[in-house]
RONUGU-881151 format. One record per residue (C-alpha): residue in three letters; x, y, z. Coordinates in steps of 0.25 Angstrom, whole numbers. Example, Ala and Ser with C-alpha at 12.3 -4.5 7.8 and 13.67 -1.06 7.14 Angstrom:
BEGIN
<r residu="ala" u="49" v="-18" w="31"/>
<r residu="ser" u="55" v="-4" w="29"/>
***
This chain:
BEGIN
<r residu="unk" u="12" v="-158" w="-53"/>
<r residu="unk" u="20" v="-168" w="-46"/>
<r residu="unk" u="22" v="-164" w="-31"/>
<r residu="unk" u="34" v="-165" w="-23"/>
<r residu="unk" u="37" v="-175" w="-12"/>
<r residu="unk" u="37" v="-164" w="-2"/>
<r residu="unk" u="22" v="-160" w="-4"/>
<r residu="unk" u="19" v="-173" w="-6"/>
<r residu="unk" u="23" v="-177" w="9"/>
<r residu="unk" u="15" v="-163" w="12"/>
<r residu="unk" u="3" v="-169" w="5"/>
<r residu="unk" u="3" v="-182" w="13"/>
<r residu="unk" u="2" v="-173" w="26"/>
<r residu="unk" u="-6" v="-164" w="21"/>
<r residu="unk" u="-16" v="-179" w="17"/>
<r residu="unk" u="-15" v="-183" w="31"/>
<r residu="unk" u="-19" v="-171" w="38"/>
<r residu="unk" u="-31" v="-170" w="29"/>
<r residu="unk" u="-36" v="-186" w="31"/>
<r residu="unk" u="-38" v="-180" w="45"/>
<r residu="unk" u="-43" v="-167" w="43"/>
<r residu="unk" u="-58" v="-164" w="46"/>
<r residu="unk" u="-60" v="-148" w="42"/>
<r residu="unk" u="-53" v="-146" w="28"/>
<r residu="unk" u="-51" v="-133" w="25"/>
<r residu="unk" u="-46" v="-128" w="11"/>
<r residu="unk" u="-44" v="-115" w="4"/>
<r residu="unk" u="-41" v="-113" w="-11"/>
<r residu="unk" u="-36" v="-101" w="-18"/>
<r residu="unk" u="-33" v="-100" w="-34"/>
<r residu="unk" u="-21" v="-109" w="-33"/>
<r residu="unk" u="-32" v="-121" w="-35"/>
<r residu="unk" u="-41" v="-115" w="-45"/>
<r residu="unk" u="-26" v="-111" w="-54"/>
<r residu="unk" u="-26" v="-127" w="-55"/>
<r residu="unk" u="-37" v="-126" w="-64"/>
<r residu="unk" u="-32" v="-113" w="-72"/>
<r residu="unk" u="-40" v="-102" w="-64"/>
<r residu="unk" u="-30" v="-92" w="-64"/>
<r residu="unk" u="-29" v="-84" w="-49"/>
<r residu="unk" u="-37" v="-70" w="-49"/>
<r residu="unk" u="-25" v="-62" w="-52"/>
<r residu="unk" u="-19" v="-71" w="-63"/>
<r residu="unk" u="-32" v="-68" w="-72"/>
<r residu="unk" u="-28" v="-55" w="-78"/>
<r residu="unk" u="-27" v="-58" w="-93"/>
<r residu="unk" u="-32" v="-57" w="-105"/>
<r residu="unk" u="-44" v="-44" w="-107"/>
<r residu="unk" u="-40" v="-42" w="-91"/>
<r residu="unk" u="-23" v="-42" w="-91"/>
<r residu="unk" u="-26" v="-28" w="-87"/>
<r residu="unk" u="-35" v="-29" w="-76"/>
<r residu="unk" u="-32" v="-31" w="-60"/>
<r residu="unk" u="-41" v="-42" w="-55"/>
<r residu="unk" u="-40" v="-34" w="-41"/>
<r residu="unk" u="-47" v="-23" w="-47"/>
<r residu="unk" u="-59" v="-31" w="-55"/>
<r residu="unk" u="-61" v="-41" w="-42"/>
<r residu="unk" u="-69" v="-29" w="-33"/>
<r residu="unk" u="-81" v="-23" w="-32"/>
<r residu="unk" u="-77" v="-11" w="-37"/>
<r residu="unk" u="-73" v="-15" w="-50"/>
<r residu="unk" u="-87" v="-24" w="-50"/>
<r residu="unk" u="-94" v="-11" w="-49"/>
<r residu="unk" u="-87" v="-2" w="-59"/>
<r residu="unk" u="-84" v="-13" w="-71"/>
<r residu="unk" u="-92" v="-24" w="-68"/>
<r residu="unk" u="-91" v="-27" w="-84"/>
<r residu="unk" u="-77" v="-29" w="-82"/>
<r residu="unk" u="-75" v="-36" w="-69"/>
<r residu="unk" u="-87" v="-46" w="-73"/>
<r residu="unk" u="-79" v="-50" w="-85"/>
<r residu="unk" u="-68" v="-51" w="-79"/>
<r residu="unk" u="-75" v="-63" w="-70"/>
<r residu="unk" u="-83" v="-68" w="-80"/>
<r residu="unk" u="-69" v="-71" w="-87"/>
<r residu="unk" u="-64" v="-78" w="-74"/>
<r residu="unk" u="-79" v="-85" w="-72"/>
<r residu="unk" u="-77" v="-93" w="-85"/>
<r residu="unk" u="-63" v="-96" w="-81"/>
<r residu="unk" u="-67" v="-102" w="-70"/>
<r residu="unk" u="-77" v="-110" w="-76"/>
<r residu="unk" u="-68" v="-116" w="-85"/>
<r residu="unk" u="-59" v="-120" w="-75"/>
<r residu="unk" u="-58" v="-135" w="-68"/>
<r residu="unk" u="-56" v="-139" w="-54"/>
<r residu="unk" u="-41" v="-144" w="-53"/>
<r residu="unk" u="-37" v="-156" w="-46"/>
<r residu="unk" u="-35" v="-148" w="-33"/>
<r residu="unk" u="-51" v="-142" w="-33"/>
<r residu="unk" u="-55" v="-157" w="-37"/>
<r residu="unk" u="-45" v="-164" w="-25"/>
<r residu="unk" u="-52" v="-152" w="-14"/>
<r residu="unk" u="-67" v="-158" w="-18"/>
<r residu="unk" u="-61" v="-173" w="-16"/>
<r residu="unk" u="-52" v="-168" w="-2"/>
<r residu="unk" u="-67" v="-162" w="2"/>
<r residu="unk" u="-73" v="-174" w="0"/>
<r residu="unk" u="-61" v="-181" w="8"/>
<r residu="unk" u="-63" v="-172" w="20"/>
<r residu="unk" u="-78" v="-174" w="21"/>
<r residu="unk" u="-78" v="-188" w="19"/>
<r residu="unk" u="-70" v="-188" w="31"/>
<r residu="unk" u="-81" v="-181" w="38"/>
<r residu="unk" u="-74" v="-169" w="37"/>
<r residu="unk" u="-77" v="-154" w="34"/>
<r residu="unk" u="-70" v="-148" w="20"/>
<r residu="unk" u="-71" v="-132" w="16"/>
<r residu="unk" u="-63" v="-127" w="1"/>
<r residu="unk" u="-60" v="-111" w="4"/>
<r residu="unk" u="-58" v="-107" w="-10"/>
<r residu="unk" u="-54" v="-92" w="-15"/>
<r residu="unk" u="-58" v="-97" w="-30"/>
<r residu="unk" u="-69" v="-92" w="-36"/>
<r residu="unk" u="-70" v="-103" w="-47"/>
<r residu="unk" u="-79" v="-114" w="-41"/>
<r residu="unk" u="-69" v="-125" w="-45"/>
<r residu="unk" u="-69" v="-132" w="-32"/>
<r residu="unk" u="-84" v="-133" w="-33"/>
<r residu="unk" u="-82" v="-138" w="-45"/>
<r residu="unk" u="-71" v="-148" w="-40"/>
<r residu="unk" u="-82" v="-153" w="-30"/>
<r residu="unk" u="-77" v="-146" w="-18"/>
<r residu="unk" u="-91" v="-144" w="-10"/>
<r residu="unk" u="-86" v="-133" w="2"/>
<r residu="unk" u="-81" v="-123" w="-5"/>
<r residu="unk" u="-81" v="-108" w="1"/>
<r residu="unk" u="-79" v="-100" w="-8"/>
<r residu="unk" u="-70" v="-88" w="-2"/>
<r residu="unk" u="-71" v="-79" w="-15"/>
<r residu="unk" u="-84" v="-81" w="-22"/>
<r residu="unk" u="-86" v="-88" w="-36"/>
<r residu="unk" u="-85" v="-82" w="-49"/>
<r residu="unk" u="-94" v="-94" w="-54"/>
<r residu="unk" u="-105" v="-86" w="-47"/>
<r residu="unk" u="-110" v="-72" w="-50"/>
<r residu="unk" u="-116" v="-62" w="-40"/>
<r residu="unk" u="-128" v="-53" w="-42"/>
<r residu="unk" u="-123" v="-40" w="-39"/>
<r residu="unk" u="-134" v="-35" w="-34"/>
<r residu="unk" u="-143" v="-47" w="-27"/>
<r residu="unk" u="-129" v="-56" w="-23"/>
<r residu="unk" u="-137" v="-68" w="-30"/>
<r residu="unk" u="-127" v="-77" w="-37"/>
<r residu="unk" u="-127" v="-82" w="-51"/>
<r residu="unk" u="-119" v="-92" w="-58"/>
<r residu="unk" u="-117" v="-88" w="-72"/>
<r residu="unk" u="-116" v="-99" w="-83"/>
<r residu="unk" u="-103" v="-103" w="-85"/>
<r residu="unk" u="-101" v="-93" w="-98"/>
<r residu="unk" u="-97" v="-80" w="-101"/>
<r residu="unk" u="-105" v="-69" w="-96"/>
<r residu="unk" u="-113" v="-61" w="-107"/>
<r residu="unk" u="-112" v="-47" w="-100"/>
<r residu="unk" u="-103" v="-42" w="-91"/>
<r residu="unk" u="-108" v="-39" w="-79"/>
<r residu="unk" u="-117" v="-51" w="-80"/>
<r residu="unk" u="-131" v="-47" w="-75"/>
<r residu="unk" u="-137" v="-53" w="-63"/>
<r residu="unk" u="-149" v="-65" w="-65"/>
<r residu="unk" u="-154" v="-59" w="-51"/>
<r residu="unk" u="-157" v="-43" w="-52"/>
<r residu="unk" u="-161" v="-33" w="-64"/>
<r residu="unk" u="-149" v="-25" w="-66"/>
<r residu="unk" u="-137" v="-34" w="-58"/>
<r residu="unk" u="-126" v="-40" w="-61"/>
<r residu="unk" u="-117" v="-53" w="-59"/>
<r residu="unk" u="-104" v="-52" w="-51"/>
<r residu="unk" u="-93" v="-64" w="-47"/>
<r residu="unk" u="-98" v="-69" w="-35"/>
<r residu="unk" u="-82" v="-68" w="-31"/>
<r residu="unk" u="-77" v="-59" w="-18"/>
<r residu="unk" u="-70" v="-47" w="-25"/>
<r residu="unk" u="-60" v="-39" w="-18"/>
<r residu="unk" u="-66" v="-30" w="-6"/>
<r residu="unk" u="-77" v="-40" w="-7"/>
<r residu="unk" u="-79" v="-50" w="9"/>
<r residu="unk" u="-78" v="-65" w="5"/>
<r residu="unk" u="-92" v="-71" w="5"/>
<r residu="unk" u="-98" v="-74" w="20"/>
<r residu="unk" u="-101" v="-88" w="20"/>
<r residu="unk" u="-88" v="-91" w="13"/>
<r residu="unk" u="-79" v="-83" w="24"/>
<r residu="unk" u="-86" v="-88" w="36"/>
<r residu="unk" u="-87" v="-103" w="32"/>
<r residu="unk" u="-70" v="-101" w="28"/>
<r residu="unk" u="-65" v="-97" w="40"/>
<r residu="unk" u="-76" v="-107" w="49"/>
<r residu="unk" u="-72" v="-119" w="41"/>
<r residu="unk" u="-55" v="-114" w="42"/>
<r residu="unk" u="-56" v="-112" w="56"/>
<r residu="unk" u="-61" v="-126" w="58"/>
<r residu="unk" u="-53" v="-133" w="49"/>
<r residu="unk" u="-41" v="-144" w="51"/>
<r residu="unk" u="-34" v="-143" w="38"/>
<r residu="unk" u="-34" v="-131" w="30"/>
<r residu="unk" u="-29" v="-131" w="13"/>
<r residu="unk" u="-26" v="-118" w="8"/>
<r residu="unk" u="-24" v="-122" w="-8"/>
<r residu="unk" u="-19" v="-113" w="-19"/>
<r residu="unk" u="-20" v="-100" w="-12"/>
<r residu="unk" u="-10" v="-90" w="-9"/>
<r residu="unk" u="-15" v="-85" w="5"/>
<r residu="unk" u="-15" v="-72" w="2"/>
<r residu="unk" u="-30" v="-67" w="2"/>
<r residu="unk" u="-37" v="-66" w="16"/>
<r residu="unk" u="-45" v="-70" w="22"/>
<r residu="unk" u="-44" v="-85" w="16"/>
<r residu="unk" u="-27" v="-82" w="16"/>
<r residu="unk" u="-30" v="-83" w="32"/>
<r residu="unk" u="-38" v="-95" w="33"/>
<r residu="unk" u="-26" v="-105" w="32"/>
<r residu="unk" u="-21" v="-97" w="44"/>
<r residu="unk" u="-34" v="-99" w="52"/>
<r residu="unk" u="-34" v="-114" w="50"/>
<r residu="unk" u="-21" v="-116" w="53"/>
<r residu="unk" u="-24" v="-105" w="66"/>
<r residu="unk" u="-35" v="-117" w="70"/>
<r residu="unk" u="-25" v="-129" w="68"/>
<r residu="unk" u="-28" v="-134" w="56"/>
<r residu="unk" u="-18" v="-141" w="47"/>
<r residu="unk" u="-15" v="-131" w="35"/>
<r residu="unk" u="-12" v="-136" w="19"/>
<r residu="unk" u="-7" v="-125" w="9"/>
<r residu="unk" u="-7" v="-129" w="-8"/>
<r residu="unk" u="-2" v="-119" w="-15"/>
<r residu="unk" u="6" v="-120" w="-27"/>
<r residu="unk" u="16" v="-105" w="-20"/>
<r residu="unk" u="19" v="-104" w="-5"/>
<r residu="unk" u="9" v="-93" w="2"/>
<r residu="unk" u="9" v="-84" w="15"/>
<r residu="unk" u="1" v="-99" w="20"/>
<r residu="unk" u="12" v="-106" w="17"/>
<r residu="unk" u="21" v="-107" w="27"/>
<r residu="unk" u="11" v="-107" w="38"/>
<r residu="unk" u="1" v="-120" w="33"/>
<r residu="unk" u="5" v="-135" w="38"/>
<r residu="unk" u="9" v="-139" w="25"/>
<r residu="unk" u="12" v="-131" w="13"/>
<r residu="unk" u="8" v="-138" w="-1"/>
<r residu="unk" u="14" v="-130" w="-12"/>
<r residu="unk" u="8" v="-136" w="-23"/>
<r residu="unk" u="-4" v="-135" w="-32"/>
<r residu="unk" u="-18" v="-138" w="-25"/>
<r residu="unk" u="-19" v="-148" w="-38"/>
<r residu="unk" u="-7" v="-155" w="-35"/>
<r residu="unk" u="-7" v="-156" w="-21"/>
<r residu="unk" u="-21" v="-159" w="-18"/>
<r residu="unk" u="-23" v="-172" w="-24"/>
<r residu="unk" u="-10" v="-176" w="-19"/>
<r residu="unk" u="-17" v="-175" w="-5"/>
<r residu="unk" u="-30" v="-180" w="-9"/>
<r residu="unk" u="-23" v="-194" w="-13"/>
<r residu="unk" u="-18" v="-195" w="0"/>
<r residu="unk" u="-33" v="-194" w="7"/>
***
């Protein structure tokens, strides 16, 4: 995608501020993992589950009265996962972090995706706002297990840790609190922060939609990449409207 001359002088200030920044924040929602053909959570109805409402198989409740289905349903989305490559834009956040700390600064990735590809970018400081679906809970002990990176044989999967349990995606589902760690270190690391990215998220779900607010609240410069203008957009520094795949290397050449 060729950018116009317009983001392209965007960038260059957007690279300069950057140079100077010493606590990098950046938070990622399914605009970057659609980059590398994972669908967003409401895209994926189709197929065996056109006629189902991903709203109503994320929760608890539905966990508890078809665990057959909603496990398959995850297992499907697992292996999609799996299959998947970092983009250009998960690659360029690893190498940006590796910038920053170079520099003798301090870098934190916010991500809503469950897919572990900016793991598999490189990225080291990823919290991870939603949980995984490369990892799998024991429902009745809370260990965590990694299944192998194959379709499951029964659905529910059975626990490795106790007689009797079985495996759930260690995702958040809705009703369910975002993991501790993950919250506290989110809002310690945006409220210290100099330059906040919020990339290929639509700023709609709380409490991550808020933290480009809260950085901005405690001076920090603030960078949107989305490919659509969001309720963010008219409030950051500087609006890239754009693909995080297109628009990140741009910057990254310029460091």
């Amino acid at each position: 995608m060729d950018l116009d001359s317009s983001i392209l002088r965007k960038v260059e200030s957007v690279a300069a501020r950057l140079l100077k920044a010493r606590h990098v924040v950046v938070l990622t929602g399914a605009g970057v993992s659609a980059e590398s053909g994972i669908r967003a959570f409401r895209d994926t109805m189709e197929g065996l589950w056109k006629d189902f409402d991903p709203a109503k198989l994320a929760t608890p409740e539905a966990f508890e009265a078809d665990p057959e289905t909603v496990t398959r349903w995850y297992d499907s989305r697992r292996l999609g996962c799996l299959a998947a490559t970092p983009n250009p834009g998960h690659l360029v956040l690893a190498q940006i972090e590796s910038f920053v700390r170079a520099q003798g600064g301090e870098f934190t990735l916010l991500t809503q995706n469950v897919d572990r590809l900016h793991q598999r970018a490189g990225s080291l400081e990823v919290v991870e706002l939603h949980g995984s679906i490369i990892e799998w809970r024991c429902n009745q002990t809370g260990n965590i297990f990694e299944p192998p990176p194959t379709p499951f044989e029964r659905f529910p999967p059975p626990s490795p840790f106790d007689s009797g349990a079985i495996l759930r995606p260690d995702v958040v589902w809705f009703g369910e609190a975002l993991p501790e760690y993950a919250l506290i270190t989110a809002f310690e690391r945006t409220e210290r922060c100099d330059m906040f990215f919020s990339v290929g998220t639509s700023s709609v779900v709380y409490p991550a939609a808020g933290f480009v607010q809260m950085a901005a609240q405690n001076c920090a410069f603030t960078v949107e990449v989305n490919k659509q203008e969001t309720l963010a957009s008219s409030s950051v520094d500087v609006q890239l409207q754009a693909s995080s795949a297109a628009v990140l290397p741009e910057i990254l050449k310029r460091l």
